[in-house]
SELO-857727 format. One line per field, with one value per residue: chain; x, y, z of N, C-alpha, C, O in turn. Coordinates in steps of 0.1 Angstrom, whole numbers. Example, Ala and Ser with C-alpha at 12.3 -4.5 7.8 and 13.67 -1.06 7.14 Angstrom:
# SELO-857727
ch A_A $
n.xx 132_128 $
n.yy -57_-22 $
n.zz 78_71 $
ca.xx 123_137 $
ca.yy -45_-11 $
ca.zz 78_71 $
c.xx 132_129 $
c.yy -33_0 $
c.zz 78_79 $
o.xx 142_134 $
o.yy -33_11 $
o.zz 85_80 $
END
This chain:
# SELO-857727
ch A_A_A_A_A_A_A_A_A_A_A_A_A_A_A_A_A_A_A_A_A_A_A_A_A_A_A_A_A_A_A_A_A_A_A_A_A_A_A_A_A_A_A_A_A_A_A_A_A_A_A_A_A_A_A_A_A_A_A_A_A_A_A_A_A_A_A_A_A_A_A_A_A_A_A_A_A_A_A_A_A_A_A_A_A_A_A_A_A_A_A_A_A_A_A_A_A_A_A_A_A_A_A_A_A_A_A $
n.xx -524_-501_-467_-444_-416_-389_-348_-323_-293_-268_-240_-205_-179_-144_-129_-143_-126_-105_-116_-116_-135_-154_-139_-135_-153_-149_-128_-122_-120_-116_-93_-104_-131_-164_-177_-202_-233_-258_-293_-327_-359_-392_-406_-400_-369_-356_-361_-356_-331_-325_-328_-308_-287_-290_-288_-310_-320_-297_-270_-235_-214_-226_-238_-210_-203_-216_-218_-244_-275_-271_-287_-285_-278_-297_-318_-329_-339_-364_-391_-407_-436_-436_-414_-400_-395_-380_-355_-345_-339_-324_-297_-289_-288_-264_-241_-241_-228_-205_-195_-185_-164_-169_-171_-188_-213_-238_-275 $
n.yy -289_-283_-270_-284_-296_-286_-275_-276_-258_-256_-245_-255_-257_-252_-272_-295_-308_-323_-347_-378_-395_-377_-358_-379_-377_-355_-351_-329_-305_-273_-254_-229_-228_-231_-251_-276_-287_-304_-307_-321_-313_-316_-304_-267_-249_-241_-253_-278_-274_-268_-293_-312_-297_-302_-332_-350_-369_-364_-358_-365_-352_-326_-323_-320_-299_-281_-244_-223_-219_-213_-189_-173_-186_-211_-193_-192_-221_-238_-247_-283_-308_-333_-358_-377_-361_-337_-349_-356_-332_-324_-338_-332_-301_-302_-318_-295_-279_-291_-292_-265_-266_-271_-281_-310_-329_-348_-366 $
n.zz 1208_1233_1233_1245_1256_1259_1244_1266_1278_1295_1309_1319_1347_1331_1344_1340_1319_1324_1331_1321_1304_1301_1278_1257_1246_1231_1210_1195_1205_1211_1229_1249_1241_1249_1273_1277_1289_1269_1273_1273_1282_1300_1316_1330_1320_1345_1365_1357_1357_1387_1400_1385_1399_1425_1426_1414_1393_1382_1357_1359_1350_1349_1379_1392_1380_1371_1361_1351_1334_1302_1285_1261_1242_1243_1230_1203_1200_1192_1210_1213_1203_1213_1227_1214_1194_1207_1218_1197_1181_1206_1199_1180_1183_1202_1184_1170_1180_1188_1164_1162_1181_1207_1238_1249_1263_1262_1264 $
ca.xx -514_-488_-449_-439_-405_-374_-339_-317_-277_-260_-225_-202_-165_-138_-125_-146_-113_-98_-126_-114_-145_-163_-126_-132_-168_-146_-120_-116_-125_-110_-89_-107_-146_-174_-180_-215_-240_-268_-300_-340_-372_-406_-408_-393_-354_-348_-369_-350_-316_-324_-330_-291_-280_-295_-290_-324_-317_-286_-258_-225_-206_-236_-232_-202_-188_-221_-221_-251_-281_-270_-300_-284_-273_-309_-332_-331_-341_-379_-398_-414_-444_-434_-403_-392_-390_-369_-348_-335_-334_-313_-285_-286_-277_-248_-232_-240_-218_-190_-188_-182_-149_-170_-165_-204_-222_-257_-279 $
ca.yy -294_-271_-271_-279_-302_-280_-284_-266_-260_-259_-239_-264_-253_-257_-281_-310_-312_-330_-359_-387_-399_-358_-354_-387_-375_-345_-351_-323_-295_-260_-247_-219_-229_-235_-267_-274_-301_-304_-316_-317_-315_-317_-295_-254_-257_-233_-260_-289_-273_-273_-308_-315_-291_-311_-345_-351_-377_-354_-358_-364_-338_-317_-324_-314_-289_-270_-230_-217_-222_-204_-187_-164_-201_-214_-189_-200_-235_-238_-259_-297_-315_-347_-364_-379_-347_-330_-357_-358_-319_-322_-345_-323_-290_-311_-320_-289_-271_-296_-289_-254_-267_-268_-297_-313_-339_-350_-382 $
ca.zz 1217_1237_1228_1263_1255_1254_1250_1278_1277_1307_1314_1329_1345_1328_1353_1332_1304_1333_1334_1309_1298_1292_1273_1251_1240_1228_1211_1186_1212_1206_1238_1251_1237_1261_1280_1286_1287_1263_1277_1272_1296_1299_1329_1331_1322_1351_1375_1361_1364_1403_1401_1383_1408_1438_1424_1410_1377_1375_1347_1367_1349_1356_1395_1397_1372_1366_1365_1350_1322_1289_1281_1250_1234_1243_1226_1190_1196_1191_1220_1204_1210_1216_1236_1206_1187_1210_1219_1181_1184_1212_1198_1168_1189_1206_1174_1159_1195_1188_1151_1169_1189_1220_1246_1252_1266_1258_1264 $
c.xx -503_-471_-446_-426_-397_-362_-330_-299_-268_-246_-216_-187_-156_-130_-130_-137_-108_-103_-122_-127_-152_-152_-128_-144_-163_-135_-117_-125_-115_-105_-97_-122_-151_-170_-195_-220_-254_-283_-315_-348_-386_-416_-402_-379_-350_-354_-357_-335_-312_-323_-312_-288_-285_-293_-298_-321_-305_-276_-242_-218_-213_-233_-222_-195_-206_-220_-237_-261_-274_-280_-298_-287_-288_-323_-336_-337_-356_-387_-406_-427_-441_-419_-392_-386_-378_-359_-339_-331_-324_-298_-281_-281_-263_-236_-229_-225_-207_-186_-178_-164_-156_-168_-186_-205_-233_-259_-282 $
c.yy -283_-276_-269_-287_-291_-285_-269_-271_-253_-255_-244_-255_-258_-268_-296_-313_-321_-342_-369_-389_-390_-355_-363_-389_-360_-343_-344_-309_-286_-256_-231_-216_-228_-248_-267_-291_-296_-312_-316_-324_-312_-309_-277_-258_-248_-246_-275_-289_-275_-287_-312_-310_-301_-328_-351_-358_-364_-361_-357_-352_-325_-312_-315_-300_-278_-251_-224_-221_-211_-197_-180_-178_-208_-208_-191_-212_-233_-248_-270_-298_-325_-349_-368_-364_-337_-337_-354_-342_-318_-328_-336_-306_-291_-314_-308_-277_-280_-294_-275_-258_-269_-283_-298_-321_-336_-365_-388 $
c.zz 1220_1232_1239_1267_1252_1257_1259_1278_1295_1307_1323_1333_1337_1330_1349_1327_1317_1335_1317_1301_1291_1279_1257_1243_1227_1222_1198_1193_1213_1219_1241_1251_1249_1263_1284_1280_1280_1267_1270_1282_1292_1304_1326_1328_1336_1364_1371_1359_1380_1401_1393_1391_1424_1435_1419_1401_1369_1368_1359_1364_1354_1372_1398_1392_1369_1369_1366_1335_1309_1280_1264_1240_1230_1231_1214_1185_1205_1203_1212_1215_1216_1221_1224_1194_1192_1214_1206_1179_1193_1210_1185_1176_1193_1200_1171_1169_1192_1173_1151_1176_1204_1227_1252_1257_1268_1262_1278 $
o.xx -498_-467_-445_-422_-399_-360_-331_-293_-265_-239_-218_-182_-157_-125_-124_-137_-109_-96_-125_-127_-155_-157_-123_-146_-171_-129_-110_-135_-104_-116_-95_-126_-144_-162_-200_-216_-260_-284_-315_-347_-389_-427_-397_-375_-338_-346_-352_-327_-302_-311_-304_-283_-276_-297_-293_-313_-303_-273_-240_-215_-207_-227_-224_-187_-204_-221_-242_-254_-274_-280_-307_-297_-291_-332_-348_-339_-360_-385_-413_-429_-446_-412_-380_-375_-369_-349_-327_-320_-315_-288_-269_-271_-253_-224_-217_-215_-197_-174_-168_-155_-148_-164_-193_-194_-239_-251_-285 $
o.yy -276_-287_-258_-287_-286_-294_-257_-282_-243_-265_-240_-247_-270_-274_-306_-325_-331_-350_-365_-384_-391_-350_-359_-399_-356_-333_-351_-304_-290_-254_-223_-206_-225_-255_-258_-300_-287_-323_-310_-335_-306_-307_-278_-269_-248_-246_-282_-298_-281_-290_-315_-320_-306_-336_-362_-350_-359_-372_-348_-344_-316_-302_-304_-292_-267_-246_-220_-225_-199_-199_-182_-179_-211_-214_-192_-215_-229_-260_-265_-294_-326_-340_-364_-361_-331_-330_-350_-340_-311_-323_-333_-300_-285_-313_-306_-271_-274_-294_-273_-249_-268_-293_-290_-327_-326_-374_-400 $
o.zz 1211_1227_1245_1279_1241_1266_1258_1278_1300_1305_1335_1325_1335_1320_1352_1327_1311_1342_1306_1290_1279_1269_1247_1235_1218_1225_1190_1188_1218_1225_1233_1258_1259_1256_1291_1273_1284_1264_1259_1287_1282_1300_1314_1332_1337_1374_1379_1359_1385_1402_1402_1398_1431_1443_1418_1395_1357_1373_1367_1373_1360_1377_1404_1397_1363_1381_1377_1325_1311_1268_1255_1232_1219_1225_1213_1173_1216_1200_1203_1226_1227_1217_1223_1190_1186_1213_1206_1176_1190_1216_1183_1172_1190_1204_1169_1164_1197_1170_1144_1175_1214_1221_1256_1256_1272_1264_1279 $
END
């Protein structure tokens, strides 16, 4: 079986800290960290960044505040077989980026 689930991090503007709800997912986030959104796909992450970027089952903060994929951030995290496997890998990068100070959303 191929390893064709990954998870994909997303470089949002800083301009999200201003969104109550992104802010209230975040509330021990370090002035100055990143902002990004934690996601995972089934598809290319560079293919289903278009798709956030165009509206496609896009993430609202996504929509609006995205920059660019994070690829440096990305390359350490291993591709899964299964949906459920990277799913639980992806909530676990998420945390592991706010244990960091960073400001995230996942899910």
């Amino acid at each position: 079986m191929l390893y064709t689930y990954r998870v994909y991090i997303i470089d949002l503007k800083k301009s999200v800290i201003d969104s109550p709800k992104f802010m209230a997912r975040n509330p021990n986030y370090k002035e100055g960290k990143p902002c990004v959104y934690v996601g995972s796909t089934g598809i290319g992450v560079e293919k289903r960044f278009e798709q956030h970027k165009a509206g496609y089952k896009s993430n609202r903060h996504v929509k609006k505040y995205w920059r660019r994929l994070r690829y440096s951030d990305m390359n350490g995290i291993r591709p899964r077989k299964t949906r459920l496997s990277i799913e639980k890998k992806e909530t676990e990068v998420a945390i592991e980026l706010q244990l960091k100070g960073w400001a995230v959303w996942w899910g």
